[in-house]
C-alpha positions as semicolon CSV with decimal commas, in nm:
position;residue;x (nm);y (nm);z (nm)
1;X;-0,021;3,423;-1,542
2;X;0,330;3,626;-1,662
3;X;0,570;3,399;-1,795
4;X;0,862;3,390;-1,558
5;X;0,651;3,415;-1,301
6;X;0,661;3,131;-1,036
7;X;0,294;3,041;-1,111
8;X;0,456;2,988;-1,468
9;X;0,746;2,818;-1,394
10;X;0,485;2,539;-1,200
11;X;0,243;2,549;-1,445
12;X;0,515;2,475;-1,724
13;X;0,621;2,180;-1,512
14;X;0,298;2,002;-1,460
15;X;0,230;2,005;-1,805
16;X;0,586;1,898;-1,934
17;X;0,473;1,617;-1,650
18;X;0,153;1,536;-1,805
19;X;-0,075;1,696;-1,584
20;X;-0,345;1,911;-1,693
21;X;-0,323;2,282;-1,614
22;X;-0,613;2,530;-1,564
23;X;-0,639;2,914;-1,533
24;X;-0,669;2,941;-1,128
25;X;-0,864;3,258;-1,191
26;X;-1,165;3,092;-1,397
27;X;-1,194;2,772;-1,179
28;X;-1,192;3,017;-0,843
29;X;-1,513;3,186;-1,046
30;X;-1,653;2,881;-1,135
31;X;-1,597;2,651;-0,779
32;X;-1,674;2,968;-0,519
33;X;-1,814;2,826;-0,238
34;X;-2,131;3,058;-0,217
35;X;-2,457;2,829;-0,257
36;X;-2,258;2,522;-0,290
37;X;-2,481;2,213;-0,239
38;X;-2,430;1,811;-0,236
39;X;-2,612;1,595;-0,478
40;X;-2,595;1,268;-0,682
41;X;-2,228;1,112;-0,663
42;X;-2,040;1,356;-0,426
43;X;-2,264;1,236;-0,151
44;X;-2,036;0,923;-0,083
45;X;-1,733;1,109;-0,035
46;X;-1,573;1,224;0,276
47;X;-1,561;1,547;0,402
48;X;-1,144;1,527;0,303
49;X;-1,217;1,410;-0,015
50;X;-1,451;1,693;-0,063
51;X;-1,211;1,932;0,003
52;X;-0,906;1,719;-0,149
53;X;-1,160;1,755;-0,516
54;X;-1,247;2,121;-0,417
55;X;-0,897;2,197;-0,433
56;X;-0,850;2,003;-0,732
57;X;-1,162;2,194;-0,939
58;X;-0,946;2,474;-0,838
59;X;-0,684;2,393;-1,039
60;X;-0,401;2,294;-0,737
61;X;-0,156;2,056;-0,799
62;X;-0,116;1,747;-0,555
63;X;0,165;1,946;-0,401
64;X;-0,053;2,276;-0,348
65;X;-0,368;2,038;-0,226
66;X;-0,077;1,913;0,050
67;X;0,025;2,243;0,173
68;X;-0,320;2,414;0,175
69;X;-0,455;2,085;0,375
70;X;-0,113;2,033;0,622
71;X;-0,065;1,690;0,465
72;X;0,177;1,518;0,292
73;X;0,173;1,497;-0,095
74;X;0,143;1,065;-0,045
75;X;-0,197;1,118;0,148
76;X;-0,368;1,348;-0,127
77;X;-0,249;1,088;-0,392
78;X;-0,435;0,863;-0,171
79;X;-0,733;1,117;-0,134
80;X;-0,744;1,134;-0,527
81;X;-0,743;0,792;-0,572
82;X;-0,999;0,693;-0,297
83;X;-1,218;0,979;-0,514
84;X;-1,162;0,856;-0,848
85;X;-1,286;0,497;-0,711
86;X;-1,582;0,606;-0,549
87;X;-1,672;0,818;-0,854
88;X;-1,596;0,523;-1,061
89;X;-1,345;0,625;-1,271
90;X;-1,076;0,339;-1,337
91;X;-0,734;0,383;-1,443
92;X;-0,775;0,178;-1,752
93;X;-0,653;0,519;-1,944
94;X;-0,980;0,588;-2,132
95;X;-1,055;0,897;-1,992
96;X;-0,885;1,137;-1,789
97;X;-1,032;1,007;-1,453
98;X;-0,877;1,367;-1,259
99;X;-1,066;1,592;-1,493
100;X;-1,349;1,395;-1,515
101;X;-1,414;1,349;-1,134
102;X;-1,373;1,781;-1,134
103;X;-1,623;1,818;-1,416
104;X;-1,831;1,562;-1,171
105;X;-1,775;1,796;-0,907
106;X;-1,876;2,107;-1,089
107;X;-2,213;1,975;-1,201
108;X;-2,315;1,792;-0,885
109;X;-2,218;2,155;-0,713
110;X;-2,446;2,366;-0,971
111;X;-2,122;2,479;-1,071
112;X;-2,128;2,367;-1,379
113;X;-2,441;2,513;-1,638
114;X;-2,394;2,333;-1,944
115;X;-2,522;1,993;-2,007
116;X;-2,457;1,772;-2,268
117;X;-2,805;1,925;-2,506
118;X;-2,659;2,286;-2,447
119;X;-2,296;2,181;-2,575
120;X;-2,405;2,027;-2,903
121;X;-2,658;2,330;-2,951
122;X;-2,408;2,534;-2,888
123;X;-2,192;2,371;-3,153
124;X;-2,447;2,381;-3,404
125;X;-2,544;2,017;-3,392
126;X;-2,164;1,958;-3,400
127;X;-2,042;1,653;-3,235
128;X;-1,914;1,808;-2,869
129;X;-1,543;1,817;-2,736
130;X;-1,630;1,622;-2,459
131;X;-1,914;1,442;-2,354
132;X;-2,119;1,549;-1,973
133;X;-2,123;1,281;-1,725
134;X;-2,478;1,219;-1,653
């Protein structure tokens, strides 16, 4: 990403809004579609949720999810929070429920190698910087 860039300029505002921000280019490596199978807690979700959480392991914003799916920015928000429910992740503010439910979406995808024994060996023993949904 070059700063001025558009990418830049929307990346700068999601975060000034709170939202998190990830490098498109190493989420499109890690979410490609090749081999991409269902298991544990994605299999309650809809086919548009699926794609609405796709999206969001991608690193779009609800605005990008919108325009890529020809819907309006209210019924992602909707999507998202229909996801976050089924994956049960409240809004009680514990946890980031949105990067949580992605991290869900890696794993249950094979997307995602590391499990919560390879981060702390990886740390040397070290307590890990976030902890793998099981």
């Amino acid at each position: 990403m070059i700063v001025g860039s558009p990418e830049f300029a929307v990346a700068t505002e999601d975060v000034t809004a709170g939202r998190t921000v990830l490098d498109p280019a190493m989420v499109s490596k890690l979410t490609s579609d090749e081999g991409v199978r269902l298991s544990g807690a994605l299999k309650n979700l809809s086919p548009r949720e699926l794609q609405v959480l796709g999206l969001m392991a991608k690193a779009h914003s609800n605005r990008a999810i919108a325009e890529a799916l020809f819907i309006q920015p209210r019924t992602v928000e909707h999507h998202i929070s229909s996801v976050l429910a089924k994956l049960g992740f409240n809004s009680n503010g514990e946890r980031h429920g949105r990067v949580f439910a992605i991290l869900t979406y890696l794993e249950s995808t094979g997307q995602l190698p590391i499990h919560e024994g390879e981060v702390e060996q990886s740390m040397g023993g070290a307590n890990p910087p976030i902890q793998m949904i099981a």
